[in-house]
N, C-alpha and C positions, 0 to 999 in steps of 0.2 A: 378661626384665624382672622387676622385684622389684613386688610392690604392698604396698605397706606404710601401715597404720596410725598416727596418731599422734594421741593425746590431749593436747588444748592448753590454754589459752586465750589471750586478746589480749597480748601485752609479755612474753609468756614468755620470758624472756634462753636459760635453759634451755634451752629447747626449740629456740628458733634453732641454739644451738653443738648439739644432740643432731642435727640433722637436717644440717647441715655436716659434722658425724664423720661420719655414715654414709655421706652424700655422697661423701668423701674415701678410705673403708673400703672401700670396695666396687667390683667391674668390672662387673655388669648395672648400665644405667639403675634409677634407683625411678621408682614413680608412688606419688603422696603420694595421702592420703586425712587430709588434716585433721579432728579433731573437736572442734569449740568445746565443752567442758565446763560452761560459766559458762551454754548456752543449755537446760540439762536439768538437775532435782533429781535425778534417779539419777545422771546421771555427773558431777553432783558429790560426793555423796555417794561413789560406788566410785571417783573419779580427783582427785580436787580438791586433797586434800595426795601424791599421789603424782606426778603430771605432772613432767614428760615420759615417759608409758608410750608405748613402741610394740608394738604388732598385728602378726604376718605374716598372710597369707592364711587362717591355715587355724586364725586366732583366737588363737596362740598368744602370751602378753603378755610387755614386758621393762620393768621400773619398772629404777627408777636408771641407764638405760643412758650414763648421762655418767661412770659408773664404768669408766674402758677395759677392765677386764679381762671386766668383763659382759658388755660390750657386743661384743669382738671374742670372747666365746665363744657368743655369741648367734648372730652374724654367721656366725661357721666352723660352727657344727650346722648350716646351714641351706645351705651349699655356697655365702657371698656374701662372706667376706672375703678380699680383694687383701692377701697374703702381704705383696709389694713396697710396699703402700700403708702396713701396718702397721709393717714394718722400718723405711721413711723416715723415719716420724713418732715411731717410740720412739728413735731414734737420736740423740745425743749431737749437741748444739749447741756448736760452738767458738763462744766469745765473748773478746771483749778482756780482758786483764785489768785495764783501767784502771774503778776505781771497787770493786772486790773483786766482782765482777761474774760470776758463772757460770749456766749450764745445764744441766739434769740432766731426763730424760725428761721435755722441754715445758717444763719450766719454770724461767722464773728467779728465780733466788736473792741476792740482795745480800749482801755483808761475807765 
């Protein structure tokens, strides 16, 4: 089981899709340990413009981890990223081509 950290606060879009990736990234269960920010002057002060940081166990912090490459090398030092989970999701989306319409690692593109 992973226990993992995460510094929040309330309507954090972010943080939702950072906790979905990792969801998605990984083959141990997590157990979430949310921390509302907005409820404390120190971690807003050290987390407020940075959130979504996540924590492993053993304190160590990942700010930006909505950046994939951070975040699946954050993932692999720590013996949690599903190889298979990562390949699926970097891999190349066939789309129509009606509208000039493509996909390229996740994301679509118009024209």
């Amino acid at each position: 089981m992973i226990w993992l950290t995460i510094y929040t606060t309330q309507g954090c879009h972010l943080c939702d899709e950072l906790e979905a990736r990792v969801a998605a990234l990984t083959h141990p269960v997590i157990e979430w340990q949310r921390v509302e920010v907005s409820d404390d002057e120190a971690l807003m002060a050290r987390y407020g413009e940075r959130i979504p940081v996540l924590a492993d166990d053993k304190g160590q912090e990942l700010d930006r981890g909505n950046e994939l490459e951070r975040l699946t090398t954050w993932l692999r030092q720590r013996g949690w990223l599903d190889e298979a989970a990562l390949s699926a999701l970097s891999a190349p989306v066939e789309t129509s081509a009606r509208g000039g319409a493509h996909q390229r690692n996740g994301r679509r593109f118009l024209g």
